[in-house]
C-alpha positions in Angstrom: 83.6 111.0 137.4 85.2 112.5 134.8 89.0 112.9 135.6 91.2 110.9 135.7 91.1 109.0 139.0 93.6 105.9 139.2 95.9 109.2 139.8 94.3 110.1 143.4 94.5 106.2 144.2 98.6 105.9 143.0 99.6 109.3 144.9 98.3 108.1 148.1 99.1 104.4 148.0 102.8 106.0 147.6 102.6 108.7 149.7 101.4 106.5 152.6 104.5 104.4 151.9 103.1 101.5 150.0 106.6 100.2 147.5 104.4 97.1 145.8 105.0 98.9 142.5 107.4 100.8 139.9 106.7 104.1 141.4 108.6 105.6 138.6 107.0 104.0 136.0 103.6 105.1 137.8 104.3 108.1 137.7 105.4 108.4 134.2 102.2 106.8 133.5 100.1 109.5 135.8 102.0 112.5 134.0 100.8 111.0 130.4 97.4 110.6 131.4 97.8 114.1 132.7 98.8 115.6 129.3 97.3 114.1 126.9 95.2 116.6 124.3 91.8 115.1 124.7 88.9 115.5 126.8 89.9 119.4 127.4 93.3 118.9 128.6 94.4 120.1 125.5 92.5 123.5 126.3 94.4 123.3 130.2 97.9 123.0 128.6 97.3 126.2 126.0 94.6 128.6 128.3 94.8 127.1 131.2 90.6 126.5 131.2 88.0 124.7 129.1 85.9 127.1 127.4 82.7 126.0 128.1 81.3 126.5 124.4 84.2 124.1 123.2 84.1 121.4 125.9 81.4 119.1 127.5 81.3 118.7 131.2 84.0 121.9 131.4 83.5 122.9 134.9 83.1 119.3 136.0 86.5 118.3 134.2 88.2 121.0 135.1 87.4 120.5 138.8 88.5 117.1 138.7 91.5 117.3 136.7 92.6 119.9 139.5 92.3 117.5 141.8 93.9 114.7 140.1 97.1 117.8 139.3 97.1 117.8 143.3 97.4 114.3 143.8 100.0 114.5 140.9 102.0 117.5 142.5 102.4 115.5 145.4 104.0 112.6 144.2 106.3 114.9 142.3 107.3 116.4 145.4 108.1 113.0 147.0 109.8 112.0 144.3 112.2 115.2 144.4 110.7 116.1 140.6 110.8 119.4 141.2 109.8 120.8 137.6 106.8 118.3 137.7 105.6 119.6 141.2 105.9 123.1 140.5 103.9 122.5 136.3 101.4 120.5 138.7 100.8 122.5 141.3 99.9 125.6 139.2 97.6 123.5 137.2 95.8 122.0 140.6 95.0 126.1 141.0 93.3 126.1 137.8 90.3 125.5 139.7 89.4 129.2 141.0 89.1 130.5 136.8 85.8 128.9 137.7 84.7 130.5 140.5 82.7 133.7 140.3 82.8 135.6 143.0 79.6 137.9 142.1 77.5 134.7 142.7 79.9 132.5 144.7 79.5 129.5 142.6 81.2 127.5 140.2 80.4 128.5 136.5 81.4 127.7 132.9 83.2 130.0 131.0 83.3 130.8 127.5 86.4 130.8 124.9 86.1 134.8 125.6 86.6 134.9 128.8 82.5 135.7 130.2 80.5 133.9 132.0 78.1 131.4 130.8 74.3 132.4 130.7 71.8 131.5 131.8 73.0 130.2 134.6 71.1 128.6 138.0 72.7 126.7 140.5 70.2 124.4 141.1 70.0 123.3 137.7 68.7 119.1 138.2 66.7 118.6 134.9 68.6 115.8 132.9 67.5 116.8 129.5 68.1 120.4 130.6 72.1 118.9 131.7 72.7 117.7 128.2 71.3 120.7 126.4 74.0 122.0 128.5 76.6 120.0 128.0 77.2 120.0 131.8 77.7 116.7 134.6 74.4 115.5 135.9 73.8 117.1 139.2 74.3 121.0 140.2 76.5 123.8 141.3 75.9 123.0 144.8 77.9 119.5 144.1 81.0 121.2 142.5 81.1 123.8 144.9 81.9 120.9 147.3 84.7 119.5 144.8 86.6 123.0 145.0 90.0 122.9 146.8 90.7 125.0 149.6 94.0 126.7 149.2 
């Protein structure tokens, strides 16, 4: 997991009407975590990916932090923060700069736009994922954490 998940767990425990907490505050809190310039978010705020030659885990992060956007989106919504929803919910469509749709996969992408090679995605080997820089495990995983719009 490399997102930033105690977003998911705040949207929903709101959304499904829990009020044991300062939703405000929360989600002051979730919209800092959200733009902070670390860990490629600083990349998502000025190109709108993580180059993959810049950025460890990029697809992986990016996929997550999509998700976590979502979740963040949502709350906004609720919360009648209009700005916030609309800034979040075009980040939580990040996601598809990722997707190539000559292979139908996932895939890093470099600082100049192209795909990154080699590529294979049933790439397992663990010193072969951190000559990479990519999350342990394969496309076939990320292809499962892709939204569906």
């Amino acid at each position: 997991m490399v997102g930033y998940h105690a977003i998911p767990v705040i949207a929903d425990a709101y959304l499904k009407g829990y009020t044991g907490f300062d939703a405000e505050r929360a989600f002051e809190a979730m919209k800092t975590s959200a733009l902070r310039d670390e860990r490629g978010l600083d990349f998502v705020k000025s190109q709108g990916f993580i180059p993959a030659d810049s950025q460890v885990e990029s697809v992986a992060r990016a996929l997550e932090y999509a998700i976590d956007d979502w979740c963040i989106a949502a709350m906004a919504t609720a919360l009648g923060k209009v700005e916030d929803a609309e800034l979040f919910t075009k980040r939580s469509k990040y996601y598809k700069f990722y997707f190539d749709d000559n292979i139908k996969f996932m895939r890093g992408k470099m600082a100049d736009g192209t795909w990154r090679t080699p590529f294979s995605p049933i790439f397992r080997s663990i010193a072969k994922m951190i000559f990479a820089k990519e999350t342990v495990g394969n496309t076939h995983g990320l292809h499962h954490r892709m939204l569906k719009d």
